[in-house]
C-alpha positions as CSV (number, residue, x, y, z in Angstrom):
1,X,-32.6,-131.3,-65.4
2,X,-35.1,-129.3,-67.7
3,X,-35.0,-132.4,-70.2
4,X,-36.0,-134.4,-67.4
5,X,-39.0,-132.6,-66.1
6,X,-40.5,-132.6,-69.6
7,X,-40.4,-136.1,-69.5
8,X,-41.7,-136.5,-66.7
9,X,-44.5,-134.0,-67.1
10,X,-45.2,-135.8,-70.5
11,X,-45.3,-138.9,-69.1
12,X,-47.5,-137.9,-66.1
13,X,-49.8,-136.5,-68.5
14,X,-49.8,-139.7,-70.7
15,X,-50.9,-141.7,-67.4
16,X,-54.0,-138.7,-66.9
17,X,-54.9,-139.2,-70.5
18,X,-55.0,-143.1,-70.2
19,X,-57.5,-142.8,-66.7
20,X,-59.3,-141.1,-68.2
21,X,-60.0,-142.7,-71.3
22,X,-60.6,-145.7,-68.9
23,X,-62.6,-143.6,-66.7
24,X,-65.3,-142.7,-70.1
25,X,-65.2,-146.3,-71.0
26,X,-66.0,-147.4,-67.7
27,X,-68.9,-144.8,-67.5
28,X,-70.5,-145.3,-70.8
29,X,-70.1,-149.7,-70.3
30,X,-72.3,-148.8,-66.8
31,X,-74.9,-146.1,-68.7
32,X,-75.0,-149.2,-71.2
33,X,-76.0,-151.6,-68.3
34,X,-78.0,-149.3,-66.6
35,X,-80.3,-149.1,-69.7
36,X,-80.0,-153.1,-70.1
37,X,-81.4,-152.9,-66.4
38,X,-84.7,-150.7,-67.3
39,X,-85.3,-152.3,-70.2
40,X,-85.3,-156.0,-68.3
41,X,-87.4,-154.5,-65.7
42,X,-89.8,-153.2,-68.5
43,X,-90.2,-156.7,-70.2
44,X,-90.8,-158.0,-66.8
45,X,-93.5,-155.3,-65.7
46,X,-95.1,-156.0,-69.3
47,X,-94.7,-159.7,-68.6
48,X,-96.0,-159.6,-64.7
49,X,-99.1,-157.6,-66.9
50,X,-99.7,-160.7,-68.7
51,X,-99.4,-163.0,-66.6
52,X,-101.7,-161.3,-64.6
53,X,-104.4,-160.9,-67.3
54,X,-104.3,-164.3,-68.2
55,X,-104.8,-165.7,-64.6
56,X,-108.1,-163.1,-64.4
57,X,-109.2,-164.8,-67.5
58,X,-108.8,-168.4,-66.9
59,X,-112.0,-169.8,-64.9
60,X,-111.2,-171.4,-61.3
61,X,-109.5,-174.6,-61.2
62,X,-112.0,-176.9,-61.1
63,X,-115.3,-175.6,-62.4
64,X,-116.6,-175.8,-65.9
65,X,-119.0,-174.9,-68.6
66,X,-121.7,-176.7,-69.2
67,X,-124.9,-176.8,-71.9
68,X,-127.9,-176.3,-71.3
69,X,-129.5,-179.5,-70.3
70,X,-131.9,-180.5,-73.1
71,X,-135.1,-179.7,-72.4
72,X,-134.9,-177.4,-68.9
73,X,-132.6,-174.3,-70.8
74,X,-133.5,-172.3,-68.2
75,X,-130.7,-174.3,-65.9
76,X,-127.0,-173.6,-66.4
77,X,-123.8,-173.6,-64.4
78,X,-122.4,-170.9,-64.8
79,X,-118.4,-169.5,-64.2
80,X,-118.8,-166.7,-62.7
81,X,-116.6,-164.0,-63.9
82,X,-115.7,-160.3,-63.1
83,X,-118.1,-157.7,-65.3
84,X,-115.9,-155.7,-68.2
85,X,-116.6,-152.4,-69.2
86,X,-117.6,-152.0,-72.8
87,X,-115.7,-149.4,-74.6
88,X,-118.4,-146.9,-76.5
89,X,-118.0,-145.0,-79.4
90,X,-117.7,-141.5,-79.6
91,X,-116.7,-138.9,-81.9
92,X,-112.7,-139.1,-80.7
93,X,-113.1,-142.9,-81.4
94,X,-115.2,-142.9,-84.2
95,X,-113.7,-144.8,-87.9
96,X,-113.1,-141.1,-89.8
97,X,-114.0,-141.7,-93.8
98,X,-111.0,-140.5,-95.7
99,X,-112.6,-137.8,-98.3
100,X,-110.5,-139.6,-101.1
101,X,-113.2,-142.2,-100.9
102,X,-116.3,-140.0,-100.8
103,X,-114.8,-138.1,-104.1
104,X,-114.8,-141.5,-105.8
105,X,-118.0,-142.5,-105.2
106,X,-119.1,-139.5,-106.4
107,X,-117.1,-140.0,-110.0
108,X,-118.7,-143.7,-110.4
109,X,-122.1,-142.5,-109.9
């Protein structure tokens, strides 16, 4: 009767063991899905971006850009389009001079 008990305790912890290494596999197949999902919705936000930017770009169906007609330049048809700002300079976003370069100068002179 002892013998059997064993067993079956041995077996009822084999089954345990087996749920639960299909329990982790199960979790870290839906953590790998899950990321799948943000990353999808990522590429989709970044393309939605795009999509969006290039419609802004794109003149109005319909109208288009003419030259100047010769000899009135004054006249033009115009697209009109939405005003960007212009990025400025400053000292955060200013091209920095690496002082290797002003040390050679020096040299060759």
């Amino acid at each position: 009767m002892q013998d059997q008990l064993q067993k079956a305790e041995l077996n009822f912890k084999l089954k345990v063991s087996a749920h639960e290494r299909i329990a982790l596999d199960n979790w870290v197949k839906a953590r790998f899905w899950e990321r799948k999902i943000v990353q999808h919705s990522r590429e989709n936000t970044y393309m939605e971006h795009r999509l969006h930017m290039m419609r802004r770009d794109t003149p109005p169906e319909g109208s288009m850009r003419q030259e100047p007609m010769p000899g009135r330049s004054e006249i033009w048809n115009r697209v009109q389009r939405e005003s960007r700002p212009v990025p400025r300079m400053n000292s955060s976003t200013s091209p920095k001079k690496a002082p290797e370069l002003a040390t050679d100068r020096k040299l060759e002179i």
